[in-house]
PyMOL CGO cylinders between C-alpha atoms (Angstrom):
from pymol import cmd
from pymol.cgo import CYLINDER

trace = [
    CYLINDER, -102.82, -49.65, 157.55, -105.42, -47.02, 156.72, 0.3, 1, 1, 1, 1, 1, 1,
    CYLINDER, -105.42, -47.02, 156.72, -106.94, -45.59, 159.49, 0.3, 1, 1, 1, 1, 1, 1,
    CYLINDER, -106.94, -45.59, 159.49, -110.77, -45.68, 159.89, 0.3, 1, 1, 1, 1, 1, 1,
    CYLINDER, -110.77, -45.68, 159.89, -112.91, -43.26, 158.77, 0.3, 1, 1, 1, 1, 1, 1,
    CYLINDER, -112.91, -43.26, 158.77, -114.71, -40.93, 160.40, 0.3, 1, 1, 1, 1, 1, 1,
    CYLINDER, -114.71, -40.93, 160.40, -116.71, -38.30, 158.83, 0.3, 1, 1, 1, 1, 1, 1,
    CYLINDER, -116.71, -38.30, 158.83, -119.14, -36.07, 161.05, 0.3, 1, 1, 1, 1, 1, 1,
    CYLINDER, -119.14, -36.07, 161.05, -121.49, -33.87, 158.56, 0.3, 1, 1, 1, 1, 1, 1,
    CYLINDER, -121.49, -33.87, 158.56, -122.89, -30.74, 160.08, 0.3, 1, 1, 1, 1, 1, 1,
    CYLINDER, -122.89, -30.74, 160.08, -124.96, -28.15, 158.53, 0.3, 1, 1, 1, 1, 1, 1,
    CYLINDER, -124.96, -28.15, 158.53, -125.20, -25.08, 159.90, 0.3, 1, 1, 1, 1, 1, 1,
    CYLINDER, -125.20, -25.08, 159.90, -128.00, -22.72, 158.70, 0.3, 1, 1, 1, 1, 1, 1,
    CYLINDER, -128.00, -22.72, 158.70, -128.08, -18.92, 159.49, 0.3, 1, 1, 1, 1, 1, 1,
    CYLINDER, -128.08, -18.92, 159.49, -131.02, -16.55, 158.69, 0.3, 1, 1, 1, 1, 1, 1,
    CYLINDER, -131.02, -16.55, 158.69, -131.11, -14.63, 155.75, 0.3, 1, 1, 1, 1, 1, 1,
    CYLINDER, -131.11, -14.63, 155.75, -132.86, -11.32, 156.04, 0.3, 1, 1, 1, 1, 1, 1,
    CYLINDER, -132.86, -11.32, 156.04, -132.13, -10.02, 152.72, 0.3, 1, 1, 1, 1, 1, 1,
    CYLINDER, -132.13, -10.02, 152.72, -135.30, -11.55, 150.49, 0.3, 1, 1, 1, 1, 1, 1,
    CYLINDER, -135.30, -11.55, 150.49, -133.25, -10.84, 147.23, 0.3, 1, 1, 1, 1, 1, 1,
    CYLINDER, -133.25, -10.84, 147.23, -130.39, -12.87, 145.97, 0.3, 1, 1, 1, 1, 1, 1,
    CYLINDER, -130.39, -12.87, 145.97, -127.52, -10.23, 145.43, 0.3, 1, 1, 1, 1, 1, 1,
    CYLINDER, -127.52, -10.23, 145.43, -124.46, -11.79, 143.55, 0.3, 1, 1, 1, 1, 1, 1,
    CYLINDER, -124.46, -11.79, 143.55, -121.98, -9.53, 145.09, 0.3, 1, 1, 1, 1, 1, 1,
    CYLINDER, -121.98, -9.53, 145.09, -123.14, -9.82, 148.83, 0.3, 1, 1, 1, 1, 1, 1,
    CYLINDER, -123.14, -9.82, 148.83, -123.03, -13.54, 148.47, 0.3, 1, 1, 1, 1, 1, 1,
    CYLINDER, -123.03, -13.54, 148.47, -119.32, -13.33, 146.97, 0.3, 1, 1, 1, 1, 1, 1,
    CYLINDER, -119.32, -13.33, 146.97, -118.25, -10.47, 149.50, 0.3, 1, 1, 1, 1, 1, 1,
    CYLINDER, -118.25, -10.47, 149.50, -120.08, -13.21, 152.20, 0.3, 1, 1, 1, 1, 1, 1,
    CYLINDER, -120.08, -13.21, 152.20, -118.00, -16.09, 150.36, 0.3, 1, 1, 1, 1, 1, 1,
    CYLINDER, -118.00, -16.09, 150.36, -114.57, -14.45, 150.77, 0.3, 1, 1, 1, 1, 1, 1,
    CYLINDER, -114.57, -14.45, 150.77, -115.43, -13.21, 154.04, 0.3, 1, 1, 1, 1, 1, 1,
    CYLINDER, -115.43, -13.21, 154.04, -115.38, -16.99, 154.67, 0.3, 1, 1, 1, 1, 1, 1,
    CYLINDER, -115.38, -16.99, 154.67, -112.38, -18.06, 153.15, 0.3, 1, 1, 1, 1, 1, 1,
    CYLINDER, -112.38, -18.06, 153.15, -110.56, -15.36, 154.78, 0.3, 1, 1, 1, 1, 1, 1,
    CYLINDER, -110.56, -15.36, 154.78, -111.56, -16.50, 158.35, 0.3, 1, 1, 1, 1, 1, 1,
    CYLINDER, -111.56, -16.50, 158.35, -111.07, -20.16, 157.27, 0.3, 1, 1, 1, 1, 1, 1,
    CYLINDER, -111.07, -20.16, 157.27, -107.96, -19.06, 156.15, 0.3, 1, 1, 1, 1, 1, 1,
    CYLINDER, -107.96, -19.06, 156.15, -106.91, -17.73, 159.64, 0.3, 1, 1, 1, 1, 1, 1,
    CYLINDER, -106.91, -17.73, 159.64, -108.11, -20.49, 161.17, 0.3, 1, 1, 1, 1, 1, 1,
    CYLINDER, -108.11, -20.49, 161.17, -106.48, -23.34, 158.91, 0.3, 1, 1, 1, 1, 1, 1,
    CYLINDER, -106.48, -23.34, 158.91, -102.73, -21.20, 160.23, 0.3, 1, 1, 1, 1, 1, 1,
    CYLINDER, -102.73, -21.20, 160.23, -103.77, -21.90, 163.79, 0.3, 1, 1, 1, 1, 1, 1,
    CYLINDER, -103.77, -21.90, 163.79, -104.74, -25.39, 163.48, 0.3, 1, 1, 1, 1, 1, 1,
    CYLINDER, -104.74, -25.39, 163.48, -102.52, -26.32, 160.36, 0.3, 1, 1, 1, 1, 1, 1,
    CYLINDER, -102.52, -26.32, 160.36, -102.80, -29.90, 160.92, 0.3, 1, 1, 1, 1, 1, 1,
    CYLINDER, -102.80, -29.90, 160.92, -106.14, -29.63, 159.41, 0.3, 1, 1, 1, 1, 1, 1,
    CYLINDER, -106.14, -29.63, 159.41, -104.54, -28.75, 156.59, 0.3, 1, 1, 1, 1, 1, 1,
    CYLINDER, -104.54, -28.75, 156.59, -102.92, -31.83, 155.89, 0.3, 1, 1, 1, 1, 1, 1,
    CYLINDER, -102.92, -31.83, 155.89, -103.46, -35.07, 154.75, 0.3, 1, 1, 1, 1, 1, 1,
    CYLINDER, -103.46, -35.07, 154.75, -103.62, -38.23, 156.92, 0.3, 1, 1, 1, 1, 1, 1,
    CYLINDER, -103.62, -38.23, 156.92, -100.79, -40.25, 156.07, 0.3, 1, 1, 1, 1, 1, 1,
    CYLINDER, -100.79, -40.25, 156.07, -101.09, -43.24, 158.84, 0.3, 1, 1, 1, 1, 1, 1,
    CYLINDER, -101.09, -43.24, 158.84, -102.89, -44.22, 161.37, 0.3, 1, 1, 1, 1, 1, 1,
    CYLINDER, -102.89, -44.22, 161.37, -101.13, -42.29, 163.88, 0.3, 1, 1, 1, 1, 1, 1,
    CYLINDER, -101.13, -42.29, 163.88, -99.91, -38.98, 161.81, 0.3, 1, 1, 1, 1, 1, 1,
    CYLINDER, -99.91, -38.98, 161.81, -100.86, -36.18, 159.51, 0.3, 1, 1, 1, 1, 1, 1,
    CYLINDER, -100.86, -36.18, 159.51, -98.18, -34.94, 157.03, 0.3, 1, 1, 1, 1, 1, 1,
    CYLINDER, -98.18, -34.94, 157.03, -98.79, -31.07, 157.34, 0.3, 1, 1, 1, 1, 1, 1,
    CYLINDER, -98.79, -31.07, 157.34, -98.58, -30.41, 153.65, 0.3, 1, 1, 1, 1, 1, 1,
    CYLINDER, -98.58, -30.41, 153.65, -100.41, -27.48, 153.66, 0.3, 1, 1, 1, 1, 1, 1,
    CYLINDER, -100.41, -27.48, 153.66, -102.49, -28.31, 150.73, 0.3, 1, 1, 1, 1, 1, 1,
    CYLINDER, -102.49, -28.31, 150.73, -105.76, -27.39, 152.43, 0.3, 1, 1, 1, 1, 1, 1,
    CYLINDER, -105.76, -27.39, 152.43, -109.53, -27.94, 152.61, 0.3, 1, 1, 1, 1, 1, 1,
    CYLINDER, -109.53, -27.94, 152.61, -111.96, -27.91, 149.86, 0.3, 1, 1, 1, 1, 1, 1,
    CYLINDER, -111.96, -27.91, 149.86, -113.97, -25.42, 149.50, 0.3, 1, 1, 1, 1, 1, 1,
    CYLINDER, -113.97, -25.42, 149.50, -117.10, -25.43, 147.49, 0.3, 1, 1, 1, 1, 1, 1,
    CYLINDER, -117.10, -25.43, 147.49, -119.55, -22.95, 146.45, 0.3, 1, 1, 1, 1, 1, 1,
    CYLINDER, -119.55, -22.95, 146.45, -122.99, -23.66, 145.13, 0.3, 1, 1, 1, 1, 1, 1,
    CYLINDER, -122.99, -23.66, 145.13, -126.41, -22.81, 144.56, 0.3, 1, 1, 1, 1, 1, 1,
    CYLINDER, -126.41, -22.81, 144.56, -129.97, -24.35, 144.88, 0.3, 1, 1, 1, 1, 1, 1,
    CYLINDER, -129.97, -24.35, 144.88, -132.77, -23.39, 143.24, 0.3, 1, 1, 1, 1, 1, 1,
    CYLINDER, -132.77, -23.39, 143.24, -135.34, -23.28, 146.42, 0.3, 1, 1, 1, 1, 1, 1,
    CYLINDER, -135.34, -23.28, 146.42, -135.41, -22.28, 149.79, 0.3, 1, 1, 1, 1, 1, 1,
    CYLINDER, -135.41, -22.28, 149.79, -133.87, -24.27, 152.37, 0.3, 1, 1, 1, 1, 1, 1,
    CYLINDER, -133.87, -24.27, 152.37, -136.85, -23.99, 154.38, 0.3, 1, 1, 1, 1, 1, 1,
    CYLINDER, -136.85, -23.99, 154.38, -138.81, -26.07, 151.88, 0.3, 1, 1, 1, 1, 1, 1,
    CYLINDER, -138.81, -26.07, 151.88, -135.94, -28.79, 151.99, 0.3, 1, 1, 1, 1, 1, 1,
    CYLINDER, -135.94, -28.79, 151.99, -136.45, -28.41, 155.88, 0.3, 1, 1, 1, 1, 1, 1,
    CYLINDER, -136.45, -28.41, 155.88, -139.83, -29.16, 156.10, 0.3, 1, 1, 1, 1, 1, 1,
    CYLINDER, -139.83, -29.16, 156.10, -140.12, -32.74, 154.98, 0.3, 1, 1, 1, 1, 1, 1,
    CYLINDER, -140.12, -32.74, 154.98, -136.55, -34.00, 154.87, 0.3, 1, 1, 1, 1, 1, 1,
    CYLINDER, -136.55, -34.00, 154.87, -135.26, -36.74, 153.19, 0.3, 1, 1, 1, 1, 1, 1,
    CYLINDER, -135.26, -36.74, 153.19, -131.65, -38.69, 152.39, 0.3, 1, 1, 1, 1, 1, 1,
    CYLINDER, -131.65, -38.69, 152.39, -131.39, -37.40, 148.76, 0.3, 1, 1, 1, 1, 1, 1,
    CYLINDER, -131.39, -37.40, 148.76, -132.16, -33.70, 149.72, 0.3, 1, 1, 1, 1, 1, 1,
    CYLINDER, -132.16, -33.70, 149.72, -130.21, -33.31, 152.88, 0.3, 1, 1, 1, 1, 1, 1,
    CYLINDER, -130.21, -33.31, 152.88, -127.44, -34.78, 151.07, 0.3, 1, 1, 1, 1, 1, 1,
    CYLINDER, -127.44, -34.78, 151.07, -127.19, -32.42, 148.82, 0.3, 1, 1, 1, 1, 1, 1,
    CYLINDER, -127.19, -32.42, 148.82, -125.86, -30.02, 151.16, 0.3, 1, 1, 1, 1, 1, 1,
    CYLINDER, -125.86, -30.02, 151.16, -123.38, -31.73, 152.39, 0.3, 1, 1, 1, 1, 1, 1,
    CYLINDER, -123.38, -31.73, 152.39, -120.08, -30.95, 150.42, 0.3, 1, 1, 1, 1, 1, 1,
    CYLINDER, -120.08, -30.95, 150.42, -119.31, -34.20, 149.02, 0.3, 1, 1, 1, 1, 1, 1,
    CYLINDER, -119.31, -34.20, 149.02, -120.28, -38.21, 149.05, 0.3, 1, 1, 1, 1, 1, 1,
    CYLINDER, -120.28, -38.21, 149.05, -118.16, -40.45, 150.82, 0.3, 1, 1, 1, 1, 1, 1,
    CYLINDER, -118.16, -40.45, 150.82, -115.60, -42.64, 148.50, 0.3, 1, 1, 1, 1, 1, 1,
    CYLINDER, -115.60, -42.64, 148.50, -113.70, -45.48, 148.74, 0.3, 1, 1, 1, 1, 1, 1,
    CYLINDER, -113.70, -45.48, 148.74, -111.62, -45.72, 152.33, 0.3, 1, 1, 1, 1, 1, 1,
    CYLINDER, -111.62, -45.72, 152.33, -108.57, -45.09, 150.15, 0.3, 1, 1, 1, 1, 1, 1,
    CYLINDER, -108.57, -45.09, 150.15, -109.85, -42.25, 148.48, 0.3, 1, 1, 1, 1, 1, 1,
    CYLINDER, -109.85, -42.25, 148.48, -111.27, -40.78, 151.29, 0.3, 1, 1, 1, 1, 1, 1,
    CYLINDER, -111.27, -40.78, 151.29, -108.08, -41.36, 153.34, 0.3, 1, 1, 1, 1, 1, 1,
    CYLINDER, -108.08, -41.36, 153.34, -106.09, -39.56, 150.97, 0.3, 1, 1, 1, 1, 1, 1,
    CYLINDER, -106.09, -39.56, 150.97, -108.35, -36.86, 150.67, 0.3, 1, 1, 1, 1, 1, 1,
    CYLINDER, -108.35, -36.86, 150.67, -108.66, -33.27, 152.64, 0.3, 1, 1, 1, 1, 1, 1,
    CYLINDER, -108.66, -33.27, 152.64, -109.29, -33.39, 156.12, 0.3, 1, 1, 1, 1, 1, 1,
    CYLINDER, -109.29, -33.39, 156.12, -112.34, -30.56, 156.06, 0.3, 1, 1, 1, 1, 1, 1,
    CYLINDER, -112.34, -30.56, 156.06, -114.58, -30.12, 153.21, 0.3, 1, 1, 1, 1, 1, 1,
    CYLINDER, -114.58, -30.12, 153.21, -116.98, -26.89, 153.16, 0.3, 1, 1, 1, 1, 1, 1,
    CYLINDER, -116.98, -26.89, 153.16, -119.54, -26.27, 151.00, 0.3, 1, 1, 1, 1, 1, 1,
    CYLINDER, -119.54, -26.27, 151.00, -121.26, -22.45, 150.70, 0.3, 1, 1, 1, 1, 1, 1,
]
cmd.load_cgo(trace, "trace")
């Protein structure tokens, strides 16, 4: 029995007070971010896993994805008159299949 799926989306935006895009302040930001995901994942290891019932996790330790992109606009322009298609697009991934998404990581981020 595969368990049923529930995926909560959030989106969290923080303000960006350098104007300019600077390649190696967003990578120095981006490993910042796996580091303290990485911490994190150690504490709570479970999240980790992969769901292999409906009752347990097999803590396999093969992680979240992680996935790092970039939009050509602002996101204040998204923000202003939102829709499905854009708002989706910052989400890290689209839902698949109940089998594929049951088999899948348990946390997906996207930067």
């Amino acid at each position: 029995m595969i368990p049923p799926i529930v995926f909560v989306p959030l989106i969290f935006c923080y303000p960006n007070d350098d104007h300019d895009y600077d390649s190696a302040k967003a990578e120095a930001r981006s490993q910042l971010l796996k580091r303290s995901l990485s911490e994190t994942l150690t504490r709570f290891y479970p999240l980790a896993g992969r769901i292999i019932s409906c009752s347990s996790i097999e803590c396999n330790d093969e992680g979240v994805d992680y996935i790092e992109t970039r939009f050509n606009c602002r996101l204040q322009d998204i923000l202003k008159q939102p829709d499905g298609a854009s708002i989706a697009k910052l989400l890290p991934s689209q839902i698949g299949s109940k089998e594929e998404t049951a088999k899948g990581p348990l946390i997906l981020v996207k930067v």
